[in-house]
N, C-alpha and C positions, 0 to 999 in steps of 0.2 A: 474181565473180572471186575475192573470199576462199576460198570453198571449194573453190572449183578449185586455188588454190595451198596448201589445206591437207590439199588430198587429197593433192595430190604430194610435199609435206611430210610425209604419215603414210605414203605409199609408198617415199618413200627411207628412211626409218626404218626400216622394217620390213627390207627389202633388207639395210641398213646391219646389221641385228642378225643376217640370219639369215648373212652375210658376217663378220662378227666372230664368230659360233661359231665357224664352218670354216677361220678365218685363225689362225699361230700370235700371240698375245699376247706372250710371253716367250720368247726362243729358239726352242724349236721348241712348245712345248705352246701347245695353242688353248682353246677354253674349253670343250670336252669334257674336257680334263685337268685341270681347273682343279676341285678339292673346294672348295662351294661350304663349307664345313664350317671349312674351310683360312683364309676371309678372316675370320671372327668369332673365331679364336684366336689365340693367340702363337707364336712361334718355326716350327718347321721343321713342312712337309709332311708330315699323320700317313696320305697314302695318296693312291689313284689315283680318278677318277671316274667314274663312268659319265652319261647322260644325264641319268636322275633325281638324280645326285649332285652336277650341275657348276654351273657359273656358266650354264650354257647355258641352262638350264631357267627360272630368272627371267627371262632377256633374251628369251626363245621366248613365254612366255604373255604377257609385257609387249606384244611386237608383237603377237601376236594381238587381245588387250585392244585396244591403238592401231585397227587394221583396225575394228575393231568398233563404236568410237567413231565413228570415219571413215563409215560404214555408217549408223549411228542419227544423224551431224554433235551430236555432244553434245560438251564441253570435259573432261570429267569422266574418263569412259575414255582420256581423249587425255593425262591430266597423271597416270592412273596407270599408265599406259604409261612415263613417264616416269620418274616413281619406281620401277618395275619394273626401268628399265635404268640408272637413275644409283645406285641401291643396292649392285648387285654390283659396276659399273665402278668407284665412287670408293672403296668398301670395298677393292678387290683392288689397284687405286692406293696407298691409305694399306700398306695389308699388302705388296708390292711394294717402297717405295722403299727405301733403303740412305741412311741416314745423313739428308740432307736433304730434299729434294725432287727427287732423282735415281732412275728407274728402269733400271735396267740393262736389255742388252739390248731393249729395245722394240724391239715388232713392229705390221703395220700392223691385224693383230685389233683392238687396243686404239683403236687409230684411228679404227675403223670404227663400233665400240661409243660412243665418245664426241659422234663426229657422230651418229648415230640416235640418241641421246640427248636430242642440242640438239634435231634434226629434231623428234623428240615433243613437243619444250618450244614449240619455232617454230607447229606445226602448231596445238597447243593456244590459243596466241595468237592467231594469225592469224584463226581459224576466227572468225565471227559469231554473235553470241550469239541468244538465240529470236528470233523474230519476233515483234511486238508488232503486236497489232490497232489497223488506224488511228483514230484521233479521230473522232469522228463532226465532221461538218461543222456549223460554225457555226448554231443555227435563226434564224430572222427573228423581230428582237427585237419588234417589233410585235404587235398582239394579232391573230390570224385572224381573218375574217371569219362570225359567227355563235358567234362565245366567249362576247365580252362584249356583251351584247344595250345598246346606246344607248337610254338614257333621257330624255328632255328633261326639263331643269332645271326648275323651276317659280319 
């Protein structure tokens, strides 16, 4: 039952991210527009992005990564899935807000990004860890028959 709901949990993830590229983030820009370049610096937008340039590109091989984990049921691709997609989101968050902890204009991109976020974090969780080979069952403490050969006492 765990991994049935952590399958579905690394599938709305994955959904969630590839919907948060194609949604706008900020006004009208989505995370194809977004220079991933743009959240590790200060001040103003030094250009335009392309695939390999954007925020998109970490949050696309992060799902993929996730799927894959999902696929081999391992915790390990599933939490760097997550770090995949909580590095560009909370990086472009921080680089975003205005003054306190206000982001202007929000859009449901970021939204979508945040929840497939958690999803990878949940999934990671949830998921059951290896299987452990059962205990061998208790042996009969008593000695077997033809062990210890009975000697009579003298």
């Amino acid at each position: 039952m765990r991994r049935l709901l952590a399958a579905l949990l690394t599938l709305a993830g994955t959904v969630g991210v590839v919907f948060a590229t194609m949604r706008p983030w900020q006004g009208d820009r989505t995370a194809l527009d977004l220079a991933l370049r743009d959240v590790f610096t200060t001040g103003e937008d030094v250009g335009g992005a392309n695939l390999f340039t954007s925020l998109a590109l970490p949050m696309l091989v992060g799902a993929l990564v996730g799927l894959l984990g999902m696929l081999v049921r391992a915790r390990v691709p599933l939490l760097l899935a997550f770090v995949a997609c909580l590095v560009p989101t909370g990086m472009w968050a921080l680089q975003a807000r205005v003054g306190t902890f206000e982001i202007p204009d929000l859009r449901m991109g970021f939204t979508y990004a945040v929840a497939a976020t958690a999803a990878f974090l949940l999934a990671a969780l949830v998921l059951p860890g290896p299987q452990r080979a059962a205990a061998p069952a208790p042996a009969d403490e008593s000695p077997k028959k033809g062990r210890w050969p009975l000697k009579p006492l003298d």
